[in-house]
MARKE-813114 format. One line per field, with one value per residue (C-alpha): residue in one letter; x, y, z; chain. Coordinates in steps of 0.5 Angstrom, whole numbers, plus 2048, in hexadecimal, padded with zeros to 3 digits. Layout:
BEGIN
residuo a ...
c1 X ...
c2 Y ...
c3 Z ...
cadena A ...
***
This chain:
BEGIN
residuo x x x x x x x x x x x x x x x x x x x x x x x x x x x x x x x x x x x x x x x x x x x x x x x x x x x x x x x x x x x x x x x x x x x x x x x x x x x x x x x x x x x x x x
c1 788 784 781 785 781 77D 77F 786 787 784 789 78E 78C 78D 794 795 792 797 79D 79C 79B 7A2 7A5 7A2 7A6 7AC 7AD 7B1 7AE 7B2 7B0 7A7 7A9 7AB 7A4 7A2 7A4 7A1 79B 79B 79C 796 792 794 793 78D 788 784 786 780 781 784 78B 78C 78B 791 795 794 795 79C 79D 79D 7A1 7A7 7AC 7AE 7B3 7AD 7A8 7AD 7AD 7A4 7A4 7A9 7A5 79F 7A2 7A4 79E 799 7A0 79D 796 791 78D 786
c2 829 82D 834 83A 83D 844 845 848 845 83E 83F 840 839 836 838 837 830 82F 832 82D 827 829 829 822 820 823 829 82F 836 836 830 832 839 837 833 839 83D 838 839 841 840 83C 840 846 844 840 841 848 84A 849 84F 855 853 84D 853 856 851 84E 856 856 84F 851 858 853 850 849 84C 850 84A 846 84B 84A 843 844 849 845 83F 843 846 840 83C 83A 83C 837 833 832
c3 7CF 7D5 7D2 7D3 7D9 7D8 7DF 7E2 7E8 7E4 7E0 7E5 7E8 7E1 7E1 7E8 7E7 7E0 7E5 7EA 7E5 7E2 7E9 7EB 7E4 7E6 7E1 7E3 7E2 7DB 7D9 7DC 7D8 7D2 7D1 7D3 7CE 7CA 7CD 7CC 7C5 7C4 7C8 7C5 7BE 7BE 7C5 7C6 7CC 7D2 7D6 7D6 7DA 7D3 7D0 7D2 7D2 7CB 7C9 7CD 7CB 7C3 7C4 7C9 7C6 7C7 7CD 7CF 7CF 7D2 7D8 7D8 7D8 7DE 7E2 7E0 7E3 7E9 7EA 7EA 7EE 7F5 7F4 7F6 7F1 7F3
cadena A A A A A A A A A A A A A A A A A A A A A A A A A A A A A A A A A A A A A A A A A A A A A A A A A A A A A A A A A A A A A A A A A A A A A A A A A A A A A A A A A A A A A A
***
């Protein structure tokens, strides 16, 4: 499993590139935010943030309830939907 990037905009790509694997294997947005809350969860959990934006998203990850983390796992996949991987 790749390491959880320190950088913000690294991260931003890993997120991207992950997006862009659950398009090419035809997962719908809800499907890719299901995964994703997973994802949330356990890095919430169980990974230290590496920068102040982690930082932020852990803390309203854990005050959010399971609608609300749905909501950030949603935005999340839209803010990264698009990018261009490098």
């Amino acid at each position: 499993m790749e390491q959880v990037s320190s950088s913000w905009e690294e991260w931003k790509q890993q997120l991207a590139q992950a997006v862009k694997i659950g398009e090419s294997m035809n997962m719908s947005r809800e499907q890719m935010a299901k995964r994703a809350e997973a994802i949330g969860d356990f890095l919430a959990q169980r990974v230290d943030p590496r920068n102040p934006e982690q930082k932020v998203l852990q803390e309203l990850w854990q005050a959010a309830d399971q609608d609300e983390q749905q909501a950030i796992a949603g935005a999340m996949i839209k803010l990264v939907s698009g990018q261009e991987v490098h």
